[in-house]
Each structure stands twice: as C-alpha cells, then as structure tokens.
N, CA, C and O atoms as a Maestro MAE file, in Angstrom:
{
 s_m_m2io_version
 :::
 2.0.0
}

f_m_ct {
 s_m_title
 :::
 protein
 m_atom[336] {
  # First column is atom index #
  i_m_mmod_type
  r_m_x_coord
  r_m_y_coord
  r_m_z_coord
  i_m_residue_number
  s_m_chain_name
  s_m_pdb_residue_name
  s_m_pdb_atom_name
  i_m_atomic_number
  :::
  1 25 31.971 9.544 -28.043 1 A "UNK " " N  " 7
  2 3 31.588 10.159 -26.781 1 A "UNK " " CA " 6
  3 2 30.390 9.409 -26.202 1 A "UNK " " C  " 6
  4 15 29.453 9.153 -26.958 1 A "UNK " " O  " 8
  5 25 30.350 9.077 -25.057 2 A "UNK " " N  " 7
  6 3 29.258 8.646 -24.291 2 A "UNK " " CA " 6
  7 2 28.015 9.156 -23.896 2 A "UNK " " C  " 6
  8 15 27.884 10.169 -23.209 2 A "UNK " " O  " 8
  9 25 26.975 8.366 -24.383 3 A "UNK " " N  " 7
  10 3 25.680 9.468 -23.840 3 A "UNK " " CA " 6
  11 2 25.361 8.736 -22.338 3 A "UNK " " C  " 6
  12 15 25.771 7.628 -21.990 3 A "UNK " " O  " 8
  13 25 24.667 9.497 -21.690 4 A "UNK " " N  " 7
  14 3 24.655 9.371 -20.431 4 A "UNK " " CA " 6
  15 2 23.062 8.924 -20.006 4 A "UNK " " C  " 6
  16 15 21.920 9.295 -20.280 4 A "UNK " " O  " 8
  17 25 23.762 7.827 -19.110 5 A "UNK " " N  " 7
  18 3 22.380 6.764 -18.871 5 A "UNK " " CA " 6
  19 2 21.201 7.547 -18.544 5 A "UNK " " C  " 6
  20 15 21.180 8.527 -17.800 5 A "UNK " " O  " 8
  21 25 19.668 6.738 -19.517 6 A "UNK " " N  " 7
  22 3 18.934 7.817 -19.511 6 A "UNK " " CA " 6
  23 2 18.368 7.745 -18.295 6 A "UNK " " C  " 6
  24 15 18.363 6.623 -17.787 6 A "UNK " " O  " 8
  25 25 17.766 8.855 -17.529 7 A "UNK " " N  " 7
  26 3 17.203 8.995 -16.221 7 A "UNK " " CA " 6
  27 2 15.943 8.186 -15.983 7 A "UNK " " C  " 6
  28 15 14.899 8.307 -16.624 7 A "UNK " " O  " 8
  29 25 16.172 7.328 -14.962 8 A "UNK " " N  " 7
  30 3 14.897 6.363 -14.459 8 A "UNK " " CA " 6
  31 2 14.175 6.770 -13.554 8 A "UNK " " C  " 6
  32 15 14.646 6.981 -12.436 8 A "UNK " " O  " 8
  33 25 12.850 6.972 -13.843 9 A "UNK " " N  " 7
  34 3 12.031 7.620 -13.152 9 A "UNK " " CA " 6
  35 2 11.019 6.306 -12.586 9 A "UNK " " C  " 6
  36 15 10.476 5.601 -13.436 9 A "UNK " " O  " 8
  37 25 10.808 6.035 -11.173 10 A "UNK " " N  " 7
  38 3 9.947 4.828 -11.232 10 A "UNK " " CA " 6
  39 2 8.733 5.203 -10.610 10 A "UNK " " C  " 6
  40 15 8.897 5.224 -9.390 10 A "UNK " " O  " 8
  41 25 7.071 5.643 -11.091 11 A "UNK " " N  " 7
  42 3 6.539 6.175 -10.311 11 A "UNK " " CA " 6
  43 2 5.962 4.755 -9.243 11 A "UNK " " C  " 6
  44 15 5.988 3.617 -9.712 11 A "UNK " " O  " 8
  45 25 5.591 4.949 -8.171 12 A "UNK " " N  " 7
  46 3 5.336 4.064 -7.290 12 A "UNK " " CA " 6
  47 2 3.943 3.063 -7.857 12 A "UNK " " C  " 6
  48 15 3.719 3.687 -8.894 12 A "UNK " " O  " 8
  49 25 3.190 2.259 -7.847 13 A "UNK " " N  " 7
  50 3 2.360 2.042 -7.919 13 A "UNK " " CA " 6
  51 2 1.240 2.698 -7.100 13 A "UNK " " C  " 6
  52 15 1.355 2.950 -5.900 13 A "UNK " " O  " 8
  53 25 0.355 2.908 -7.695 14 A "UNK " " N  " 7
  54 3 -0.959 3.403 -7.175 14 A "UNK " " CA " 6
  55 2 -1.714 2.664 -6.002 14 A "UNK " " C  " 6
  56 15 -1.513 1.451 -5.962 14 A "UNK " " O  " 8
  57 25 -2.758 3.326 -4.805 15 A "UNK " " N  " 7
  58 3 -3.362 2.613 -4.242 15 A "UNK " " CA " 6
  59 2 -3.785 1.530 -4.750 15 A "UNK " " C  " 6
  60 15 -3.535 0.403 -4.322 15 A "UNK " " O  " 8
  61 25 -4.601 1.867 -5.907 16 A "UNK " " N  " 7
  62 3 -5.697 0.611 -6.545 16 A "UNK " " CA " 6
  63 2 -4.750 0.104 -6.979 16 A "UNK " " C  " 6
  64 15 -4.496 -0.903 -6.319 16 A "UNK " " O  " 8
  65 25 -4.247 0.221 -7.554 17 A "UNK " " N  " 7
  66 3 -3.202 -1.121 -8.361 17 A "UNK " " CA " 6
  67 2 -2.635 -2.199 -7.411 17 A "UNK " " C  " 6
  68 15 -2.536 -3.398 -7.669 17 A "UNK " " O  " 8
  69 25 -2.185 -1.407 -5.966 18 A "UNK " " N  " 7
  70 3 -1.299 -2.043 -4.900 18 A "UNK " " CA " 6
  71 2 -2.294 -2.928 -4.760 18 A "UNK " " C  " 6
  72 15 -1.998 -4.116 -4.894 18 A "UNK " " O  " 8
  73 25 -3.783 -2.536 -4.441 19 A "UNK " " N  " 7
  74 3 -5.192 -2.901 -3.420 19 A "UNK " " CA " 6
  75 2 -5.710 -4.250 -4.285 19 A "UNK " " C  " 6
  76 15 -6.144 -5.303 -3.818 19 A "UNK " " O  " 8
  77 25 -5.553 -3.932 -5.486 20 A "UNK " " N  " 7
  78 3 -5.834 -5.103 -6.831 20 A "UNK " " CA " 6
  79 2 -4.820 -6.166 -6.894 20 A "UNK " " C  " 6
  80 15 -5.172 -7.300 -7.221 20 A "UNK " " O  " 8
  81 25 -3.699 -5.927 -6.636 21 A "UNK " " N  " 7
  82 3 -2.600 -7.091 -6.976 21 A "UNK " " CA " 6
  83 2 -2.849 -7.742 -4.956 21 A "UNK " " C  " 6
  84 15 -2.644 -8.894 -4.573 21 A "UNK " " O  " 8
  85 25 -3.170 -6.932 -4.354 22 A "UNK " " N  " 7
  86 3 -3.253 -7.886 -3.044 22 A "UNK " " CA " 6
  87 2 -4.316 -8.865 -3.143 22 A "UNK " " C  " 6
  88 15 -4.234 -9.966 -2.598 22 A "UNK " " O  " 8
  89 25 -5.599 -8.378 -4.023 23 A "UNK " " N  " 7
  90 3 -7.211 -9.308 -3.971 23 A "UNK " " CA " 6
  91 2 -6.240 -10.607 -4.687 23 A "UNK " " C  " 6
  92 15 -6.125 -11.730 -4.196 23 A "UNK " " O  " 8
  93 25 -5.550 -10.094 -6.050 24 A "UNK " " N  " 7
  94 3 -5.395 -10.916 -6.948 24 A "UNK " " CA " 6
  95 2 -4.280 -12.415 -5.598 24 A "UNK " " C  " 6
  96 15 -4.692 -13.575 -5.568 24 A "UNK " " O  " 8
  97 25 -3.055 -11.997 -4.750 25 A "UNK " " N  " 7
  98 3 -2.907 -12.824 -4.078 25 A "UNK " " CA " 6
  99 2 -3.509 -13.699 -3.083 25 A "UNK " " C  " 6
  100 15 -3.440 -14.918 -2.925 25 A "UNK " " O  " 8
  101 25 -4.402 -12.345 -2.154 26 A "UNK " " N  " 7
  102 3 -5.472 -13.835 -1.491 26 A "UNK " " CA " 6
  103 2 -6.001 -14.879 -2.009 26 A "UNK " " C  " 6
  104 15 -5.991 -16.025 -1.560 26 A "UNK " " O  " 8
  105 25 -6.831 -14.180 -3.708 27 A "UNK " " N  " 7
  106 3 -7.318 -15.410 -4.005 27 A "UNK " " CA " 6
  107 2 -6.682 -16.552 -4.392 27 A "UNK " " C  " 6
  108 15 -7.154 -17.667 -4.172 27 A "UNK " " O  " 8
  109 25 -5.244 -16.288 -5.172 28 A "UNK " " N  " 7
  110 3 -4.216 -16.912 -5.177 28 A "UNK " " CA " 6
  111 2 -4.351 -18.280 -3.986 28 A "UNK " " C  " 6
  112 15 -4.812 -19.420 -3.927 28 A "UNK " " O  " 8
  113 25 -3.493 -17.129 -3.003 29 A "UNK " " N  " 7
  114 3 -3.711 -18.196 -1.733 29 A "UNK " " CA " 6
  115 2 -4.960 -19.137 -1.479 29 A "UNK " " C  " 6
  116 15 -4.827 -20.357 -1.385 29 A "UNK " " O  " 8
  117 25 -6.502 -18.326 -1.345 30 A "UNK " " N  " 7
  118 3 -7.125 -19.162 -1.156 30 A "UNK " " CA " 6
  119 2 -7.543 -20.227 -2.319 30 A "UNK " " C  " 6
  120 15 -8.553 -20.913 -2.165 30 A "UNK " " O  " 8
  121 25 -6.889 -20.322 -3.263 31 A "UNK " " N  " 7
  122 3 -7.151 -21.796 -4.222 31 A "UNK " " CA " 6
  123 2 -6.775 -23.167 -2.594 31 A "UNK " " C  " 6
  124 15 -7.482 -23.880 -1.881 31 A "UNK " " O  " 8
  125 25 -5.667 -22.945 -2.684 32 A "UNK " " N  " 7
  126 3 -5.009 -23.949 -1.479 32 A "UNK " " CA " 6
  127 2 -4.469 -24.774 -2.469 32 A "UNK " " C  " 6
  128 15 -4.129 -25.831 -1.938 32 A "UNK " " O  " 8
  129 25 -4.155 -24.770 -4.090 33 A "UNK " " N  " 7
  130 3 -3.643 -25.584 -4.668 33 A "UNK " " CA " 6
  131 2 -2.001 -25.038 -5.366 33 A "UNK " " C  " 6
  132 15 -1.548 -25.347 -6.468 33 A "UNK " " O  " 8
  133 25 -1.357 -24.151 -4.309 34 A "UNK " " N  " 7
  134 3 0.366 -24.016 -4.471 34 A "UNK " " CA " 6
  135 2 1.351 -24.237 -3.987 34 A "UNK " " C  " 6
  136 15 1.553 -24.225 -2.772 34 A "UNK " " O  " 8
  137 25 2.027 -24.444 -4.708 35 A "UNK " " N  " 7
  138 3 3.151 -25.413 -3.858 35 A "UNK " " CA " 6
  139 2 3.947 -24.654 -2.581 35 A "UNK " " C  " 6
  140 15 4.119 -23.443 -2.724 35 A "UNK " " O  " 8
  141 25 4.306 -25.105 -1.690 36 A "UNK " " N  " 7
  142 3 4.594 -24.680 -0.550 36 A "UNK " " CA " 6
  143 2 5.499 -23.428 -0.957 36 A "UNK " " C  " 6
  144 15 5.255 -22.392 -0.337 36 A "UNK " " O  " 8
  145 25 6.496 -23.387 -1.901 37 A "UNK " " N  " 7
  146 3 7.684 -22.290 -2.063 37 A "UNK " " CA " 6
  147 2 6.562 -20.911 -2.928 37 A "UNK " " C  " 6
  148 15 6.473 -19.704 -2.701 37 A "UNK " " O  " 8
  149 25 6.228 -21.339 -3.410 38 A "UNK " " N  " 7
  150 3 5.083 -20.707 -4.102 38 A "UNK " " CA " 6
  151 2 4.052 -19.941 -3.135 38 A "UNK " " C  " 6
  152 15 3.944 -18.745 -3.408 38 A "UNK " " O  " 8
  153 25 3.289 -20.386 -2.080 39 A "UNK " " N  " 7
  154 3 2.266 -19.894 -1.253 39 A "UNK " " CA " 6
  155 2 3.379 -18.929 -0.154 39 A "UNK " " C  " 6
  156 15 3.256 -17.732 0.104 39 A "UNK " " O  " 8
  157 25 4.335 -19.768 0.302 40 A "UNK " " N  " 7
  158 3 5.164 -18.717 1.046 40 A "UNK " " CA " 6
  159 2 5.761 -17.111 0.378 40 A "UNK " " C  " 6
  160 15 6.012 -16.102 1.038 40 A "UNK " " O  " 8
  161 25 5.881 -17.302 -1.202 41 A "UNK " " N  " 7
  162 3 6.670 -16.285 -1.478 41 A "UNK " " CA " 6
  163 2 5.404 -15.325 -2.032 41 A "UNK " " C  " 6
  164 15 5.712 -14.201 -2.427 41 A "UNK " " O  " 8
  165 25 4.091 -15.701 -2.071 42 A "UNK " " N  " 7
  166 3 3.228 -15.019 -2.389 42 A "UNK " " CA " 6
  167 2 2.601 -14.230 -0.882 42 A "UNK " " C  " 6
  168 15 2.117 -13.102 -0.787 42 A "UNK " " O  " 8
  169 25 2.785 -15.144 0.078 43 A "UNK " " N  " 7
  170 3 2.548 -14.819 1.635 43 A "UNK " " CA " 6
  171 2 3.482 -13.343 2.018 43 A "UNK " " C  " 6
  172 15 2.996 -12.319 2.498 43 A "UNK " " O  " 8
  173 25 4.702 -13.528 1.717 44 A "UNK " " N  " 7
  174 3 5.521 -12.531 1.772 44 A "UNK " " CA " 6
  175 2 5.572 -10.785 0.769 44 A "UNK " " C  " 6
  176 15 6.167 -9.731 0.995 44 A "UNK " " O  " 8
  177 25 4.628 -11.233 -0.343 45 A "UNK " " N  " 7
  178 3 4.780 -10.421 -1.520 45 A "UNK " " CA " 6
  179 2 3.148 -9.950 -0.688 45 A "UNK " " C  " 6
  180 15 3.182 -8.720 -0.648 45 A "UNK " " O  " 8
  181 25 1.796 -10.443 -0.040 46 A "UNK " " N  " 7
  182 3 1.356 -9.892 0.886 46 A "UNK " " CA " 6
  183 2 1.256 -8.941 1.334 46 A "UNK " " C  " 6
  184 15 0.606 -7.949 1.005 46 A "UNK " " O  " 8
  185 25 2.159 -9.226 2.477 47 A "UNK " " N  " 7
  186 3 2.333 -8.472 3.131 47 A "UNK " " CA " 6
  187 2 3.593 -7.301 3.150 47 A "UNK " " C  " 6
  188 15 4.033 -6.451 3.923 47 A "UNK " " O  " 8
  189 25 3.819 -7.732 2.038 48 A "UNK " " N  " 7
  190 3 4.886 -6.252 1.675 48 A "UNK " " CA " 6
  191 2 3.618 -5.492 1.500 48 A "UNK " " C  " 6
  192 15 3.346 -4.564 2.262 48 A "UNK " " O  " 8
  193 25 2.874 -5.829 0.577 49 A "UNK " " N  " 7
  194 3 1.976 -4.905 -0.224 49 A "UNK " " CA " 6
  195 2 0.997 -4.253 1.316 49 A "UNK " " C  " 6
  196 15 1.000 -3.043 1.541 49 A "UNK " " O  " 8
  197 25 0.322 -5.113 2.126 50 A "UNK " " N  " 7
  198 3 -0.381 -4.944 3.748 50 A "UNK " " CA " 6
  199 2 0.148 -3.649 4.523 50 A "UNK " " C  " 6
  200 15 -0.519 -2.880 5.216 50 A "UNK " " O  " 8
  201 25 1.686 -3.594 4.197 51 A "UNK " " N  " 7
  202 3 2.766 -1.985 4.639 51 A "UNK " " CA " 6
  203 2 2.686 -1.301 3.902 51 A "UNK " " C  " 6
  204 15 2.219 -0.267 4.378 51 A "UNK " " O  " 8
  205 25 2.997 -1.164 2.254 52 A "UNK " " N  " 7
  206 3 2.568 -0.679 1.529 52 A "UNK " " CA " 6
  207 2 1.146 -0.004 1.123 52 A "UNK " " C  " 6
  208 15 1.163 0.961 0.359 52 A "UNK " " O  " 8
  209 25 0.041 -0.453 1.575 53 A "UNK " " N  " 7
  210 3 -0.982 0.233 1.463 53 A "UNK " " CA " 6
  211 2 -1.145 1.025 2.575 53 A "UNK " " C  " 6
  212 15 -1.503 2.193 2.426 53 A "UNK " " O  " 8
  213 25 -0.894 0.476 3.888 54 A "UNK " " N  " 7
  214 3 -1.068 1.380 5.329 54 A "UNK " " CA " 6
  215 2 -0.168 2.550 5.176 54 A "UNK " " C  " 6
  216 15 -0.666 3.656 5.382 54 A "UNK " " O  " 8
  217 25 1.185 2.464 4.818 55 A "UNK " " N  " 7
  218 3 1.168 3.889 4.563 55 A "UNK " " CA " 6
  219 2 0.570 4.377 3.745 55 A "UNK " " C  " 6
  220 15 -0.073 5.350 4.137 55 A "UNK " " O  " 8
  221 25 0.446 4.065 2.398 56 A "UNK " " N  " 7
  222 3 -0.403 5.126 1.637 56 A "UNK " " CA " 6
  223 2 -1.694 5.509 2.284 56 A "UNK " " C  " 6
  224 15 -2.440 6.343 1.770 56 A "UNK " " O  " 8
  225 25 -1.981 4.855 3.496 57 A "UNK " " N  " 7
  226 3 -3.434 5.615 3.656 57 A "UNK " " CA " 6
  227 2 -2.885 6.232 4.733 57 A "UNK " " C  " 6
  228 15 -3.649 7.149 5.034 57 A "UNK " " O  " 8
  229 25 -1.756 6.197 5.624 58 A "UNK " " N  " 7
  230 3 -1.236 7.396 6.273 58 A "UNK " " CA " 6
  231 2 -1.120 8.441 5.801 58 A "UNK " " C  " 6
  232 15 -1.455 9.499 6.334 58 A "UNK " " O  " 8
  233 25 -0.601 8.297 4.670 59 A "UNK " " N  " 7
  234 3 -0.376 9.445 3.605 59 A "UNK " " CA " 6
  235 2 -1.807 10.196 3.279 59 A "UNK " " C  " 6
  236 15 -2.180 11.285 3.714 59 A "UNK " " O  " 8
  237 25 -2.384 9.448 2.535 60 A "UNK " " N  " 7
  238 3 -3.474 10.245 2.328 60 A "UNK " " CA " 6
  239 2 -4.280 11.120 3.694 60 A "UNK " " C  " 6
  240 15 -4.607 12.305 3.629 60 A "UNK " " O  " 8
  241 25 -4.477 10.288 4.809 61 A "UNK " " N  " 7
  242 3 -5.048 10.401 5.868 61 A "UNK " " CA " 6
  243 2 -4.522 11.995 6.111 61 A "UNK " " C  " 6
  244 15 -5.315 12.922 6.272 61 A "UNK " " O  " 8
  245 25 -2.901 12.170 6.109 62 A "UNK " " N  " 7
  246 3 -2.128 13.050 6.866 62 A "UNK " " CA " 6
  247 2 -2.879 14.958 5.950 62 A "UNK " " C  " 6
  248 15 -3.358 15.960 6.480 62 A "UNK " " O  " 8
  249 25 -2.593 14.592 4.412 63 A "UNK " " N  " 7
  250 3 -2.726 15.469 3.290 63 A "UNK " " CA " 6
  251 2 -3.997 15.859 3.672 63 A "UNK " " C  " 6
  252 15 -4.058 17.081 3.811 63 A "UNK " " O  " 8
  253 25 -5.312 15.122 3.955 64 A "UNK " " N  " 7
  254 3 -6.530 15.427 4.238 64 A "UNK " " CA " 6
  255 2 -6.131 16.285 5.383 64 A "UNK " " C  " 6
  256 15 -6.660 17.397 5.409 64 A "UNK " " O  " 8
  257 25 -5.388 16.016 6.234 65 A "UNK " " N  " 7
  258 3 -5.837 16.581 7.476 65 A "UNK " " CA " 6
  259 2 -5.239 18.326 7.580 65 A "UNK " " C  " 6
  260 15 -5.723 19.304 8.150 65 A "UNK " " O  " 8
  261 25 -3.994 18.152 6.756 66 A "UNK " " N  " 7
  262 3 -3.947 19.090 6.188 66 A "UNK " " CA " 6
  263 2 -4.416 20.325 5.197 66 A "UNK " " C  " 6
  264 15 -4.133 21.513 5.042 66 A "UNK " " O  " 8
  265 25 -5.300 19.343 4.621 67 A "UNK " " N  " 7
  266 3 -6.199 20.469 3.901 67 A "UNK " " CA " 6
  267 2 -7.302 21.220 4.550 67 A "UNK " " C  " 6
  268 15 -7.568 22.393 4.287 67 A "UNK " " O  " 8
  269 25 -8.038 20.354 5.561 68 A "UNK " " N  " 7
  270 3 -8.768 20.866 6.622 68 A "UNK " " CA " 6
  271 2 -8.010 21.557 7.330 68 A "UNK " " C  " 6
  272 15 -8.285 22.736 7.107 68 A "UNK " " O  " 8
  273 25 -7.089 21.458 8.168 69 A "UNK " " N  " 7
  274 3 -6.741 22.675 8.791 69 A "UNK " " CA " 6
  275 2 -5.996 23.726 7.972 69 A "UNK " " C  " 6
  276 15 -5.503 24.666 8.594 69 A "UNK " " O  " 8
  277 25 -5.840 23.665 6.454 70 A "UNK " " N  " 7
  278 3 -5.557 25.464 5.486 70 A "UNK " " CA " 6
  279 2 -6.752 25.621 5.106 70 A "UNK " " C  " 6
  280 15 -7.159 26.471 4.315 70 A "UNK " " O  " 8
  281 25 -7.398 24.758 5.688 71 A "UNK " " N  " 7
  282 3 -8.960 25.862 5.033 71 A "UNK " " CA " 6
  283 2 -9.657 25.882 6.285 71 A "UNK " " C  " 6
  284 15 -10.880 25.992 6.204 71 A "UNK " " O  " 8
  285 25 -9.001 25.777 7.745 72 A "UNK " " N  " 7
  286 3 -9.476 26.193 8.920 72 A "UNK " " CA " 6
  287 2 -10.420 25.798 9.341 72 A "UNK " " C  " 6
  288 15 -11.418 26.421 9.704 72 A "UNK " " O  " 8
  289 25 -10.213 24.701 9.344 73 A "UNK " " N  " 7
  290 3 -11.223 23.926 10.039 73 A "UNK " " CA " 6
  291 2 -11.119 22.952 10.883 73 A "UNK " " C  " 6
  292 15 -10.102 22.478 10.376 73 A "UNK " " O  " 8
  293 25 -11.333 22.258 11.759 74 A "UNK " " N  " 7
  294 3 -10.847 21.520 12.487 74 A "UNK " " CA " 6
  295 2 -10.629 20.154 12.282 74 A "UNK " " C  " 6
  296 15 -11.601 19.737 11.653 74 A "UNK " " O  " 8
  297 25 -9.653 19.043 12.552 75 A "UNK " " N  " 7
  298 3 -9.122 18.079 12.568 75 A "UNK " " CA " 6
  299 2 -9.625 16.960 13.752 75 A "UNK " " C  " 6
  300 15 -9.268 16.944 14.930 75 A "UNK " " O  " 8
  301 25 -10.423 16.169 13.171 76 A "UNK " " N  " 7
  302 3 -10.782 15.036 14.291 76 A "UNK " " CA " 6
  303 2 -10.038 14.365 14.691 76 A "UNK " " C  " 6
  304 15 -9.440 13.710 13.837 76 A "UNK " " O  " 8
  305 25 -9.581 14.095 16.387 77 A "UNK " " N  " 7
  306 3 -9.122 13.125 16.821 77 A "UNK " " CA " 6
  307 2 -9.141 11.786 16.638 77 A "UNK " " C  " 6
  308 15 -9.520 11.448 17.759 77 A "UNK " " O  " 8
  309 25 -9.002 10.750 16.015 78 A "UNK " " N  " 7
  310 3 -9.709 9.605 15.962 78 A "UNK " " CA " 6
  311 2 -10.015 8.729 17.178 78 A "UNK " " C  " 6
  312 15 -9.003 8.866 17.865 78 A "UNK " " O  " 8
  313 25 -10.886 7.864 17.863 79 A "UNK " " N  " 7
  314 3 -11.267 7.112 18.613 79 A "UNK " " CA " 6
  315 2 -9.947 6.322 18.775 79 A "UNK " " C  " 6
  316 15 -9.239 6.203 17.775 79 A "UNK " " O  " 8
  317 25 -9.524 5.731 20.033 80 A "UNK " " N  " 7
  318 3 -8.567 4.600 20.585 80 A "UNK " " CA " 6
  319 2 -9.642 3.411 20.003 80 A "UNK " " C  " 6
  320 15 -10.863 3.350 20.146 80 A "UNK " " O  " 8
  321 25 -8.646 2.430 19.243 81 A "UNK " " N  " 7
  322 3 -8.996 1.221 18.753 81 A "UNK " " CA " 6
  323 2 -9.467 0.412 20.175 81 A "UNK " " C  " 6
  324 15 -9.094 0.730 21.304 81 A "UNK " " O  " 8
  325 25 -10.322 -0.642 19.858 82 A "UNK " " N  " 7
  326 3 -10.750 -1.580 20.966 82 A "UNK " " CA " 6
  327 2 -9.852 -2.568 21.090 82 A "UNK " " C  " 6
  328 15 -8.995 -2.449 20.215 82 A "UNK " " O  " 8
  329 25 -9.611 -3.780 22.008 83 A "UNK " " N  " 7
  330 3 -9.107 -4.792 22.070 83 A "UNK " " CA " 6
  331 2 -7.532 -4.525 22.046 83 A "UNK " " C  " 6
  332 15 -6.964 -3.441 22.179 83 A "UNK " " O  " 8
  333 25 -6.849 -6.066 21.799 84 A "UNK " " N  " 7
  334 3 -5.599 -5.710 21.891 84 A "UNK " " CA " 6
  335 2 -4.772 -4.796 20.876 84 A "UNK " " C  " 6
  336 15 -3.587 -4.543 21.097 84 A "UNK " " O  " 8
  :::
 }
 m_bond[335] {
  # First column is bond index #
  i_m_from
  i_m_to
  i_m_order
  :::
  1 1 2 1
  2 2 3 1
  3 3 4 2
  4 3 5 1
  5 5 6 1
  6 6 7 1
  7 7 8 2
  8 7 9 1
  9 9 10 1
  10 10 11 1
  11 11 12 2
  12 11 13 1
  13 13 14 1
  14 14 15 1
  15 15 16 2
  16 15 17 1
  17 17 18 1
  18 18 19 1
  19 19 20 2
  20 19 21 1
  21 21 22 1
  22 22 23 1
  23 23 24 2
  24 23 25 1
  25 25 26 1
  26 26 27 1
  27 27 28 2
  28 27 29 1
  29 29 30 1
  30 30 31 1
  31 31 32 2
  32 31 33 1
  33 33 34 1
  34 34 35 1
  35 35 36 2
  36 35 37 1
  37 37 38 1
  38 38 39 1
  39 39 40 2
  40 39 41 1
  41 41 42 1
  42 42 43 1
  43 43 44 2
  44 43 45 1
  45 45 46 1
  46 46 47 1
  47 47 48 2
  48 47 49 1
  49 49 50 1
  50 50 51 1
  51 51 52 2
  52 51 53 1
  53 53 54 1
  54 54 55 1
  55 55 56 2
  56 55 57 1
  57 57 58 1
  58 58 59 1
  59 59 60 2
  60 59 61 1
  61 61 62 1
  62 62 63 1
  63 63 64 2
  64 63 65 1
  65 65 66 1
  66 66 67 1
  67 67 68 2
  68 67 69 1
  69 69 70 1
  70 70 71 1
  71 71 72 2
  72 71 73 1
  73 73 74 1
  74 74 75 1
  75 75 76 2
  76 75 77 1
  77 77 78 1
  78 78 79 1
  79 79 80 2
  80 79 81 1
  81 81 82 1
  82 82 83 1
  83 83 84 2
  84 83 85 1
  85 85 86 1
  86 86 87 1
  87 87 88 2
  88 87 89 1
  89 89 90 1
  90 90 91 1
  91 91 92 2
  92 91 93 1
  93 93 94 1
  94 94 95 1
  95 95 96 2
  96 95 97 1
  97 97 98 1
  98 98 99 1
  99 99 100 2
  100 99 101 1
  101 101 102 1
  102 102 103 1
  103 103 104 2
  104 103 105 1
  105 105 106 1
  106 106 107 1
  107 107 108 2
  108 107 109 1
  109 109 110 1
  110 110 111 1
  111 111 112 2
  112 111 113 1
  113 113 114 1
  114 114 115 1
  115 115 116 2
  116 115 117 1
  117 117 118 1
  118 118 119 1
  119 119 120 2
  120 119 121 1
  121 121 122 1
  122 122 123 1
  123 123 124 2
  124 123 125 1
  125 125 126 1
  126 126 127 1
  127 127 128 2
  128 127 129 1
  129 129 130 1
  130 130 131 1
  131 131 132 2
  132 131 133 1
  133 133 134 1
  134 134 135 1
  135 135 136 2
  136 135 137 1
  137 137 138 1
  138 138 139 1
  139 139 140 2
  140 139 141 1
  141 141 142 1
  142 142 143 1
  143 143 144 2
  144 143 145 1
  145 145 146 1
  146 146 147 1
  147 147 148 2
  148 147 149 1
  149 149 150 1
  150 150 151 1
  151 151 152 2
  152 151 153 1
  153 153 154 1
  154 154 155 1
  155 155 156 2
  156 155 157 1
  157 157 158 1
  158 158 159 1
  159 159 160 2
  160 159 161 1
  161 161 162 1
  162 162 163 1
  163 163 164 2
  164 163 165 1
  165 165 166 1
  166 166 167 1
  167 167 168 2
  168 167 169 1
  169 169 170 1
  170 170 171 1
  171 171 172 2
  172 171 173 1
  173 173 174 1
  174 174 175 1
  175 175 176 2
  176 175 177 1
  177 177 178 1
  178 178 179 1
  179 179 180 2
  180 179 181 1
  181 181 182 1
  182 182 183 1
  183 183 184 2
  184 183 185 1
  185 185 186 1
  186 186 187 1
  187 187 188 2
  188 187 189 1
  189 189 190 1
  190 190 191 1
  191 191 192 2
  192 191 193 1
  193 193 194 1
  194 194 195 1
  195 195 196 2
  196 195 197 1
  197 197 198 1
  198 198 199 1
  199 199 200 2
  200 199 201 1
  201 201 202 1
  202 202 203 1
  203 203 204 2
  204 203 205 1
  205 205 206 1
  206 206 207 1
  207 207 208 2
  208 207 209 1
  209 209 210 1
  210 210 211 1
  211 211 212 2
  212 211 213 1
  213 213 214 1
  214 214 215 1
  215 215 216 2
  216 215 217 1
  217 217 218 1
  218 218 219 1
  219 219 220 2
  220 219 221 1
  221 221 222 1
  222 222 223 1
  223 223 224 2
  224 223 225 1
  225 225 226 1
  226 226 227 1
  227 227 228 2
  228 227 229 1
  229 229 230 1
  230 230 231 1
  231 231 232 2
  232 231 233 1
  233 233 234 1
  234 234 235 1
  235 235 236 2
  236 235 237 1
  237 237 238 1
  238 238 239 1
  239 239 240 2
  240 239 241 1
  241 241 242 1
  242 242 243 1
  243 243 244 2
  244 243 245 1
  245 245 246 1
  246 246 247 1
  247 247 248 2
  248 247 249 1
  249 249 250 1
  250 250 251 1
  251 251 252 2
  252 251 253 1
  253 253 254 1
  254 254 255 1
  255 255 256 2
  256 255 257 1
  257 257 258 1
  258 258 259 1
  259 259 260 2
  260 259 261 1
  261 261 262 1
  262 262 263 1
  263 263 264 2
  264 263 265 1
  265 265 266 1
  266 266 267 1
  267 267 268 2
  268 267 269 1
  269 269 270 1
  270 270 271 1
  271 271 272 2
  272 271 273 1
  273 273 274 1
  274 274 275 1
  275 275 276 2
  276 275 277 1
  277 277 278 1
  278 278 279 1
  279 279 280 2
  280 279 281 1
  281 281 282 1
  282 282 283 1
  283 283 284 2
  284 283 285 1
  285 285 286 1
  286 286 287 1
  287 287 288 2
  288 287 289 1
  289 289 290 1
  290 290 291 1
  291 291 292 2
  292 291 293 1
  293 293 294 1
  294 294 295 1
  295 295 296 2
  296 295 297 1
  297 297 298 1
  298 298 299 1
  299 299 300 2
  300 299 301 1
  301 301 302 1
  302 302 303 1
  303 303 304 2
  304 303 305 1
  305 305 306 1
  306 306 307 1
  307 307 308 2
  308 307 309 1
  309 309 310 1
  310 310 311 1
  311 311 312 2
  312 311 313 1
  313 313 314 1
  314 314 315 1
  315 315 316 2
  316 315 317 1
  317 317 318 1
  318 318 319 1
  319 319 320 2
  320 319 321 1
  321 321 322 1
  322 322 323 1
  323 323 324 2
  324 323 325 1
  325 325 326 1
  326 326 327 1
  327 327 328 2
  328 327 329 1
  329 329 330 1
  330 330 331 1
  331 331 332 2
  332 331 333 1
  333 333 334 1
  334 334 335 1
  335 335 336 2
  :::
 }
}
C-alpha cells in the first residue's frame, strides 16, 4: 500500500533573511569582478528579492494599520512622494 506524499510546507523567507541575501548580492555586484551571465542572473535574483521585500513591508505597513484602528485610534495618511 502506498503512503502518501508527505505534506510540504514552505514557510516564506523572512524580512531579514530576504533584506540579508539582497546586501549579500549588491556586494556581490559591486566586486565588478563577474562574469557577465553571472552579474545578470544575480541582477535579476535582485530584484525579485526589491518586490519581495516591498510587499512585505506592505504587509506589515497594512497589519499596523490595522491594529491602530482595533484599538481606535487613528491611521495616518502618508505624505505624496516628491519628484517623479
């Protein structure tokens, strides 16, 4: 009888972990000593991570704002960014 594939649970990576493996690529990048297929696919692994953190701080941002308003209190508008 077959046992049944065990359940994969993948928890996401953490802010810091995401925020740490991005330092760890800039500096990467800024050596300036990788080979072109290499700097591009680290360029790309980036900025996955660049989306990846902006939402998580949507996320967090949103939960905060939520906790302030169940404990009744008010929610700041944030300022319109400058420039383009």
């Amino acid at each position: 009888m077959e046992q049944p594939a065990p359940e994969v649970t993948q928890e996401r990576p953490s802010f810091e972990v995401n925020l740490q493996r991005l330092e760890e690529v800039v500096q990467l990048l800024e050596t300036g000593e990788l080979s072109l297929e290499r700097a591009l696919a680290l360029l790309q692994e980036g900025m996955g991570l660049v989306r990846v953190l902006g939402g998580q701080l949507d996320e967090a941002e949103s939960r905060i704002d939520q906790a302030i308003k169940g404990a009744g209190g008010t929610v700041l508008v944030p300022l319109a960014k400058e420039g383009p």
